[in-house]
C-alpha positions as CSV (number, residue, x, y, z in Angstrom):
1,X,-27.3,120.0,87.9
2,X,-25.3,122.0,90.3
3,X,-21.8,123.8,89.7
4,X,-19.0,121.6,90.2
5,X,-16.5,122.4,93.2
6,X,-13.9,124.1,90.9
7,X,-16.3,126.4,90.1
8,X,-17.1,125.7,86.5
9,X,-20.8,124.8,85.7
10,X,-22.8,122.3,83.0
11,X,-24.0,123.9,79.7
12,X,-25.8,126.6,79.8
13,X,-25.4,127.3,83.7
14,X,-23.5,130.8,84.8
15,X,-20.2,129.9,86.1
16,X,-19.5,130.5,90.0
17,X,-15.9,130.5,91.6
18,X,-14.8,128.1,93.8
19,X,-16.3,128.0,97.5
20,X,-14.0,127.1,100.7
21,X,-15.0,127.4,104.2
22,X,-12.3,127.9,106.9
23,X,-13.1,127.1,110.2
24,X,-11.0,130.0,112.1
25,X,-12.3,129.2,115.9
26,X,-11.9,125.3,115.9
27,X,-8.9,125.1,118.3
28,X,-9.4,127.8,121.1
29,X,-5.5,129.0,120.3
30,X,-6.0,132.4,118.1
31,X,-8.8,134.6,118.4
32,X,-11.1,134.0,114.8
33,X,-9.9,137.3,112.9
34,X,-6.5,136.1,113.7
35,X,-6.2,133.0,112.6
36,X,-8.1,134.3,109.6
37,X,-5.5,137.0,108.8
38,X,-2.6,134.2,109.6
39,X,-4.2,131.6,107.3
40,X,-4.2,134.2,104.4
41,X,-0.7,135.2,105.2
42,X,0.5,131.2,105.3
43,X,-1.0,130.6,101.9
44,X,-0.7,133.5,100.0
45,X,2.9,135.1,101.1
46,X,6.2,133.8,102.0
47,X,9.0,134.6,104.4
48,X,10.5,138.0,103.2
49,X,7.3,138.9,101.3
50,X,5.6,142.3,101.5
51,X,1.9,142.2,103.3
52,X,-0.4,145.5,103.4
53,X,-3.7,145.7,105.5
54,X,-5.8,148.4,104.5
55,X,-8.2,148.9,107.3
56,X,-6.5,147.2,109.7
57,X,-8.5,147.9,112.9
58,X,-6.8,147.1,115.8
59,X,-3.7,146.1,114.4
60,X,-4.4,142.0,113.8
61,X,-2.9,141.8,110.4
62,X,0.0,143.6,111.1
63,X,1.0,141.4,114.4
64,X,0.3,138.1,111.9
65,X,2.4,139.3,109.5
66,X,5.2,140.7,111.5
67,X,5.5,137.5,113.4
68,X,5.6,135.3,110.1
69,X,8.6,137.3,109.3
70,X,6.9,139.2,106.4
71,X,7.0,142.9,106.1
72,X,4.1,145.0,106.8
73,X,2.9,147.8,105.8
74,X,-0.8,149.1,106.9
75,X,-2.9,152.2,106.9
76,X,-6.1,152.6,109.6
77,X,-8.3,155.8,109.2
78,X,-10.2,155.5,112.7
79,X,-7.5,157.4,115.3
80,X,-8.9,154.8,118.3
81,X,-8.6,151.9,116.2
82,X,-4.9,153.3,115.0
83,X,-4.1,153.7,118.5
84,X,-5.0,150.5,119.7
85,X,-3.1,148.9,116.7
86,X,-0.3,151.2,118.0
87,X,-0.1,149.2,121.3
88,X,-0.9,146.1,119.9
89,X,2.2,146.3,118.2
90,X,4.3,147.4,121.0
91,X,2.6,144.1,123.4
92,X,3.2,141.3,120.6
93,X,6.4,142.5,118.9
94,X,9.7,142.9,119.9
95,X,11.6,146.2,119.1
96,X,13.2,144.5,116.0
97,X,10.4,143.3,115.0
98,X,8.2,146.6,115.2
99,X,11.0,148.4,112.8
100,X,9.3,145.9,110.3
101,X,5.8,147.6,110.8
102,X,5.0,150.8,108.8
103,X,1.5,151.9,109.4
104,X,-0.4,155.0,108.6
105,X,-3.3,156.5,110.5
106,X,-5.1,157.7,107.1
107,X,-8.0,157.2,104.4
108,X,-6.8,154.1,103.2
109,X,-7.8,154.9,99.8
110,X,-4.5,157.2,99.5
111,X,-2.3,154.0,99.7
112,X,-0.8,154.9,96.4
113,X,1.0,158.5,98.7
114,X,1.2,156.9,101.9
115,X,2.3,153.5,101.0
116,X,4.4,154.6,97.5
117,X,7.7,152.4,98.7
118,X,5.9,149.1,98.1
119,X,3.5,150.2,94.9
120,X,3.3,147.5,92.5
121,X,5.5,145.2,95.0
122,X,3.5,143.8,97.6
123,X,2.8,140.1,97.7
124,X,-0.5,140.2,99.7
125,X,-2.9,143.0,100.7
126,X,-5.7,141.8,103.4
127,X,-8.5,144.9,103.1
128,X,-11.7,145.2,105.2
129,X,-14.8,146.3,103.4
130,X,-16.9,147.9,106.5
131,X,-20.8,148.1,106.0
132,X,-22.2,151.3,104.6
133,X,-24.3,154.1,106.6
134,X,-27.3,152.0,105.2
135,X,-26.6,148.6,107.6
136,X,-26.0,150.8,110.5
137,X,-27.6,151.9,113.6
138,X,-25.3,155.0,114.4
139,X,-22.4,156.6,112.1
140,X,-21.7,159.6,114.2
141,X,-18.7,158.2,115.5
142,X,-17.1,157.2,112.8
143,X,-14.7,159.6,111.4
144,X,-15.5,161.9,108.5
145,X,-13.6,159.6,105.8
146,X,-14.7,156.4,107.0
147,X,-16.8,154.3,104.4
148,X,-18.9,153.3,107.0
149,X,-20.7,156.7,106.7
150,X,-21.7,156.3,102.9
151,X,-24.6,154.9,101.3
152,X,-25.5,154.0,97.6
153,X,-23.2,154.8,94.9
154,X,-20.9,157.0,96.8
155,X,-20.2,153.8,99.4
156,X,-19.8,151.8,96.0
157,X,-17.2,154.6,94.7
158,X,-15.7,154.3,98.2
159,X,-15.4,150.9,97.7
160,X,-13.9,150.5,94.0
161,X,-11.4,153.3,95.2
162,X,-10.6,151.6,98.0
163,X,-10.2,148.3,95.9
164,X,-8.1,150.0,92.8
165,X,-5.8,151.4,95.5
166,X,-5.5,147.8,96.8
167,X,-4.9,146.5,92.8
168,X,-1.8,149.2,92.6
169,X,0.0,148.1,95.3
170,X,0.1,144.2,94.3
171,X,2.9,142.5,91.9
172,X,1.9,140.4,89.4
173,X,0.9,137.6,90.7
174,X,-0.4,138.6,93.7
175,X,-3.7,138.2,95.8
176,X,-5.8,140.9,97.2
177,X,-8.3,139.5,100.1
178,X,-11.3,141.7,100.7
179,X,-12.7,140.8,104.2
180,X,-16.4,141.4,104.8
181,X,-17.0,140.8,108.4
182,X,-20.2,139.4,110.0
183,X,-22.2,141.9,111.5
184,X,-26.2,141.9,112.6
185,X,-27.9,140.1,109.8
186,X,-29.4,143.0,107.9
187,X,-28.7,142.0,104.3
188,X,-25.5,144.0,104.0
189,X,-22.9,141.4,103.3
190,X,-24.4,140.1,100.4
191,X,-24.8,143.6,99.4
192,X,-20.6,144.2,99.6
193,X,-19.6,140.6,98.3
194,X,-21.4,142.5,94.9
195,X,-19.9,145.7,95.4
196,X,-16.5,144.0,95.7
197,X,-16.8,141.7,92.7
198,X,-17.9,144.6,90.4
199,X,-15.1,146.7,91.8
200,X,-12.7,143.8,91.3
201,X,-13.2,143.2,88.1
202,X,-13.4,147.0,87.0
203,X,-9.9,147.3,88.8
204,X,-8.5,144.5,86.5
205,X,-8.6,141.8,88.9
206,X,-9.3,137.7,88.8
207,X,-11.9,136.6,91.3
208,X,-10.1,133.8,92.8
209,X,-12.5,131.8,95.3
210,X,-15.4,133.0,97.9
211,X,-14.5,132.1,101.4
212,X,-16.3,131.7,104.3
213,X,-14.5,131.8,107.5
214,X,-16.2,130.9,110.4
215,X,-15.7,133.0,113.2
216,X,-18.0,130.5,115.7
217,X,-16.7,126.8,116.7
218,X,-18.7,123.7,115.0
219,X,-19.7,122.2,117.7
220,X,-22.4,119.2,116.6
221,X,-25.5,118.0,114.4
222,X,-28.3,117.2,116.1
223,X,-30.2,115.6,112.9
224,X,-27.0,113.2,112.5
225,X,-27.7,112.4,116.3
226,X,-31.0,111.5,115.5
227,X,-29.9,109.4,112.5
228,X,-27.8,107.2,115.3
229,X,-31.0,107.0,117.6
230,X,-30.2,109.2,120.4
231,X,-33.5,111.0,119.5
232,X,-35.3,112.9,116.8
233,X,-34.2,116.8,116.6
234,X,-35.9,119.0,118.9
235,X,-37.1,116.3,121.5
236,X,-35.0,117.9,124.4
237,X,-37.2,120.5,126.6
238,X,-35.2,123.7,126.0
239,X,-35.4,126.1,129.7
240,X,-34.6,129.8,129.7
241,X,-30.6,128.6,129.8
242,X,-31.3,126.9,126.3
243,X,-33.2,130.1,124.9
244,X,-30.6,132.8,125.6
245,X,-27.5,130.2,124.6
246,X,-29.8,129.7,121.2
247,X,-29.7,133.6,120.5
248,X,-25.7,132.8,119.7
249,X,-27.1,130.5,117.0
250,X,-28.5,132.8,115.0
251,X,-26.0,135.2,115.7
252,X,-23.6,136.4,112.7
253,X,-21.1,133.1,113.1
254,X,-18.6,133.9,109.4
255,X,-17.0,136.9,107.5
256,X,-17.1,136.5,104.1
257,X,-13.7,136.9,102.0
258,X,-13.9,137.4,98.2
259,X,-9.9,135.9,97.1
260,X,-8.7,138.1,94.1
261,X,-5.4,137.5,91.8
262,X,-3.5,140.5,90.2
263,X,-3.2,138.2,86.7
264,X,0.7,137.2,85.8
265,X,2.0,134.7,83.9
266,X,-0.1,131.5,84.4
267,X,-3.2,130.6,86.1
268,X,-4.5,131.7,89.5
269,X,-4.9,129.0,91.8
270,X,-7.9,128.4,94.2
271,X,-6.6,127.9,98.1
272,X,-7.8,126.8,101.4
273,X,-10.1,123.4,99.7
């Protein structure tokens, strides 16, 4: 028999953590990564609460969390990315709200130095796990400390530092999301989901839930069509407009996030079911 949705399994089967899929492109409002970051930030944080986003990109976390009136905190080591985050900040935020914002453009994994206010404080941290040099076409311009430029067991060093960092800065109690995005389909994500889990639970962490968060709208089912008699699947003549509008269907369409708990006094709880 198959694992039960909680997670836990019949005799003799491996146990497997709960599985919830968000769709985070349903409504057309927020782009996907942001109403990812602001789901995360609605569930696992509260008015007043501390968020960190190690790895932020462009700034997406930090916008979320600043508008939900928490207060963030954020470190990008890619000085484009940082920029743009940097002007992100100053087009979605008003002046009081930007005072909230303290973000550093830095190795991420230094969080303890950089981010030493808010060690062992913060409510949430939202981390992005970028693929290694192996799932890449071209690393040259990524900068020298970038993870992206590692292979093997130095990306999985990388990783577990960048996750232990992560583990320091939470309170008991609170949740570390590690977000993989979706990327060409080369094998890689699979490959970090491990990494993360092995880093996770060498950094003293729970494994909460698996997430997958759809970054393309659902839009249909052809074979419950067919069920209804409009036709059987694949009776429709597909033209050249079908062909290239089917290359988005095999396209990368989810990031996978891996949901850990910093343990405290009782359970964690699964979200987002």
């Amino acid at each position: 028999m198959a694992p039960h949705d909680n997670g836990t399994t019949t005799a003799g089967q491996r146990p497997r953590p709960p599985l919830a899929v968000w769709p985070c492109a349903q409504d057309g409002g927020l782009a996907p990564k942001a109403e990812l970051t602001r789901r995360l930030i609605a569930d696992l944080s509260a008015p007043g609460d501390t968020v960190a986003a190690l790895c932020h990109g462009e700034g997406t976390p930090l916008v979320q969390a600043a508008v939900m009136e928490r207060r963030a905190h954020g470190i990008e080591v890619n000085p484009q990315r940082f920029r743009a985050a940097q002007r992100r900040l100053r087009d979605h935020l008003s002046a009081e709200r930007r005072r909230e914002v303290v973000h550093w453009q830095a190795d991420a994994r230094a969080a303890e130095v950089l981010l030493a206010p808010i060690w062992g404080r913060t409510r949430l941290v939202a981390a992005t796990l970028p693929r290694s040099a192996a799932h890449r076409r071209d690393t040259h311009h990524l900068h020298a400390d970038h993870l992206g430029r590692l292979t093997g067991s130095a990306y999985a060093d990388a990783a577990q530092a960048l996750i232990t960092a992560a583990a320091g800065l939470l309170r008991p109690g609170g949740h570390l999301a590690v977000i993989c995005p979706g990327h060409e389909q080369t094998g890689g994500q699979v490959d970090r989901v491990t990494v993360c889990a092995h880093a996770a639970h060498a950094a003293g962490l729970a494994y909460v839930q698996h997430i997958i968060a759809l970054t393309r709208p659902i839009s249909g089912d052809a074979a419950e069509r067919a069920e209804e008699g409009s036709g059987a699947p694949g009776e429709q003549v597909l033209g050249a407009a079908h062909a290239e509008a089917a290359v988005t269907l095999i396209s990368p369409c989810h990031h996978d996030v891996v949901l850990l708990h910093k343990p405290a006094a009782g359970p964690a709880t699964a979200v987002g079911r």
